[in-house]
C-alpha positions as CSV (number, residue, x, y, z in Angstrom):
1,X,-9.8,7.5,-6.3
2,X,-7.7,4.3,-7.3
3,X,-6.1,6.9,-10.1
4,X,-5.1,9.4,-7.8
5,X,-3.2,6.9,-5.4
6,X,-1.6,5.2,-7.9
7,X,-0.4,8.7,-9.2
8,X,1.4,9.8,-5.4
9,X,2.6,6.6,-5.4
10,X,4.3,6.3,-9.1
11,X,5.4,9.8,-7.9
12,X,7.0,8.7,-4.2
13,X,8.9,6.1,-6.1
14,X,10.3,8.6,-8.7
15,X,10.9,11.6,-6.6
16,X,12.0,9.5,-3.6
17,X,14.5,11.8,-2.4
18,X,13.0,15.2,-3.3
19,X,9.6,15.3,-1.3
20,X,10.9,13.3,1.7
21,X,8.0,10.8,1.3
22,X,5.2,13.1,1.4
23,X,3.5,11.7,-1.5
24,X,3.4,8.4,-0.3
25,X,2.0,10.0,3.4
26,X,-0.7,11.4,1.4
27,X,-1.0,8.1,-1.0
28,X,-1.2,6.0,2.4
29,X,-3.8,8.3,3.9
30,X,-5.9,8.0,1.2
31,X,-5.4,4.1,1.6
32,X,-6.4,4.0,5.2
33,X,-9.3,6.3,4.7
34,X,-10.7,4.1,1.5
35,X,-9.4,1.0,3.1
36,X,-10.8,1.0,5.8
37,X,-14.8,1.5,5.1
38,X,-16.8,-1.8,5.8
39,X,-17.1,-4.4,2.7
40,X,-20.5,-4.7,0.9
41,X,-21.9,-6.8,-1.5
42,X,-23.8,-4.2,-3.0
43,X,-20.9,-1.9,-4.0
44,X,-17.2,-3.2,-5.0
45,X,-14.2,-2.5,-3.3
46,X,-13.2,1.8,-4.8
47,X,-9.3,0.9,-4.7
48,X,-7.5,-2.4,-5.9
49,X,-6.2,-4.2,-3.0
50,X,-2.7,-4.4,-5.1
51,X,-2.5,-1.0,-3.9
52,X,-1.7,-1.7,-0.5
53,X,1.3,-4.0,-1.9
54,X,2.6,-1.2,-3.7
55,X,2.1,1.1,-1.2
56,X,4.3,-1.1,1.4
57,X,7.3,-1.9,-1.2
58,X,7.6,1.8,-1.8
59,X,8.1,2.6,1.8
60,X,10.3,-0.4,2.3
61,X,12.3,1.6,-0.1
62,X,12.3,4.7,1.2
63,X,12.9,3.3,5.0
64,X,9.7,3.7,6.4
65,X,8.9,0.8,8.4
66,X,6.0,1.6,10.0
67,X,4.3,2.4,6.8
68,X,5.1,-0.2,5.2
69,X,3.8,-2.9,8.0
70,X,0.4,-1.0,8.0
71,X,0.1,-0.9,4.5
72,X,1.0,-4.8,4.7
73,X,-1.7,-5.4,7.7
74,X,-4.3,-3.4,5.6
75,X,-4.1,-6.0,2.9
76,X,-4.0,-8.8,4.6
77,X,-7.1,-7.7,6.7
78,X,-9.3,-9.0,3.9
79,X,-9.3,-11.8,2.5
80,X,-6.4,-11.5,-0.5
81,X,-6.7,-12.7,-4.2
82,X,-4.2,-15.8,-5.0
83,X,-2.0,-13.3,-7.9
84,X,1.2,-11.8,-7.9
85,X,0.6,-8.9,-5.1
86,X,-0.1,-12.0,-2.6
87,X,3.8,-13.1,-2.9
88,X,4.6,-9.3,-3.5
89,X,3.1,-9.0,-0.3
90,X,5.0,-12.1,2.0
91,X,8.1,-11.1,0.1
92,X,7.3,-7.6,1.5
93,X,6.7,-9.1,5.6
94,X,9.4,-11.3,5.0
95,X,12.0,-8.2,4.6
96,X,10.4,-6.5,7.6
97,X,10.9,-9.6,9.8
98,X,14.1,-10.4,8.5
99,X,17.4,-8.9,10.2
Protein backbone atom coordinates (compact mmCIF):
# COMPACT_ATOMS: atom_id res chain seq x y z
CA UNK A 1 0.00 0.00 0.00
CA UNK A 2 2.79 2.53 1.18
CA UNK A 3 4.39 1.65 -2.59
CA UNK A 4 1.51 2.43 -4.39
CA UNK A 5 0.97 6.01 -2.78
CA UNK A 6 4.25 6.94 -3.03
CA UNK A 7 4.03 6.02 -6.75
CA UNK A 8 0.65 8.55 -7.56
CA UNK A 9 2.38 10.88 -5.64
CA UNK A 10 6.00 10.79 -7.34
CA UNK A 11 3.70 10.82 -10.33
CA UNK A 12 1.30 14.10 -9.26
CA UNK A 13 4.61 15.91 -8.83
CA UNK A 14 5.97 15.00 -12.29
CA UNK A 15 2.93 15.08 -14.40
CA UNK A 16 1.51 18.14 -12.47
CA UNK A 17 -0.02 19.75 -15.21
CA UNK A 18 -1.14 16.79 -17.44
CA UNK A 19 -3.58 14.75 -15.13
CA UNK A 20 -4.99 17.91 -13.37
CA UNK A 21 -4.16 16.38 -9.97
CA UNK A 22 -5.95 13.23 -10.29
CA UNK A 23 -3.12 11.18 -9.05
CA UNK A 24 -2.71 12.95 -6.04
CA UNK A 25 -6.95 12.70 -5.52
CA UNK A 26 -6.44 9.13 -5.73
CA UNK A 27 -2.95 9.14 -3.62
CA UNK A 28 -4.99 11.26 -0.91
CA UNK A 29 -7.82 8.83 -0.87
CA UNK A 30 -5.83 6.13 -0.34
CA UNK A 31 -4.28 8.21 2.58
CA UNK A 32 -7.62 8.98 4.24
CA UNK A 33 -8.78 5.50 3.81
CA UNK A 34 -5.33 3.93 5.44
CA UNK A 35 -5.08 6.83 7.66
CA UNK A 36 -7.65 6.86 9.20
CA UNK A 37 -8.19 3.04 10.76
CA UNK A 38 -7.74 3.06 14.60
CA UNK A 39 -3.92 2.57 15.95
CA UNK A 40 -2.97 -0.88 17.53
CA UNK A 41 -0.26 -2.12 19.29
CA UNK A 42 -0.58 -5.35 17.81
CA UNK A 43 -0.13 -4.33 14.05
CA UNK A 44 2.13 -1.24 12.86
CA UNK A 45 1.00 1.62 11.20
CA UNK A 46 0.58 0.10 6.82
CA UNK A 47 1.75 3.68 5.46
CA UNK A 48 4.61 6.01 6.76
CA UNK A 49 3.30 8.94 8.32
CA UNK A 50 5.95 10.99 6.04
CA UNK A 51 3.46 10.36 3.60
CA UNK A 52 0.94 12.67 4.71
CA UNK A 53 3.82 15.49 4.47
CA UNK A 54 4.43 14.67 1.05
CA UNK A 55 1.11 14.36 0.19
CA UNK A 56 0.35 18.12 1.53
CA UNK A 57 3.66 19.87 -0.19
CA UNK A 58 2.55 18.37 -3.47
CA UNK A 59 -0.80 19.92 -3.29
CA UNK A 60 0.60 23.15 -2.01
CA UNK A 61 2.17 23.06 -5.30
CA UNK A 62 -0.35 22.26 -7.41
CA UNK A 63 -2.89 24.96 -5.55
CA UNK A 64 -4.96 22.75 -3.80
CA UNK A 65 -5.51 24.11 -0.45
CA UNK A 66 -7.89 22.09 0.94
CA UNK A 67 -5.88 18.99 0.22
CA UNK A 68 -3.12 20.07 1.47
CA UNK A 69 -4.59 21.23 5.06
CA UNK A 70 -6.19 17.69 5.42
CA UNK A 71 -3.31 15.98 4.52
CA UNK A 72 -1.55 18.33 7.19
CA UNK A 73 -4.42 17.58 9.94
CA UNK A 74 -4.07 13.82 9.18
CA UNK A 75 -0.59 13.92 10.30
CA UNK A 76 -0.73 15.78 12.98
CA UNK A 77 -3.74 13.64 14.37
CA UNK A 78 -1.18 11.23 15.79
CA UNK A 79 1.34 11.76 17.59
CA UNK A 80 4.36 12.77 15.00
CA UNK A 81 8.11 11.49 15.04
CA UNK A 82 10.69 14.39 15.98
CA UNK A 83 12.51 14.01 11.97
CA UNK A 84 12.60 16.04 9.06
CA UNK A 85 8.73 15.51 7.91
CA UNK A 86 7.84 17.25 11.41
CA UNK A 87 9.45 20.70 10.09
CA UNK A 88 8.43 19.61 6.48
CA UNK A 89 5.17 19.60 7.97
CA UNK A 90 5.06 23.37 10.11
CA UNK A 91 6.91 24.75 7.08
CA UNK A 92 3.87 23.22 5.10
CA UNK A 93 0.94 25.05 7.76
CA UNK A 94 3.02 27.95 7.96
CA UNK A 95 2.51 28.61 4.02
CA UNK A 96 -1.20 27.85 4.28
CA UNK A 97 -1.60 30.51 7.14
CA UNK A 98 0.60 32.87 5.73
CA UNK A 99 -0.83 35.67 3.22
Amino acid sequence: MDGNIRELLANSIQCAAGDNGKNLVKAFELLKNVGTGEPSIDKPDLIGSDLFVICAEAALQLGNLKLSKECIKMFFSKTPPPNQFLCRAYLCQARLIAP
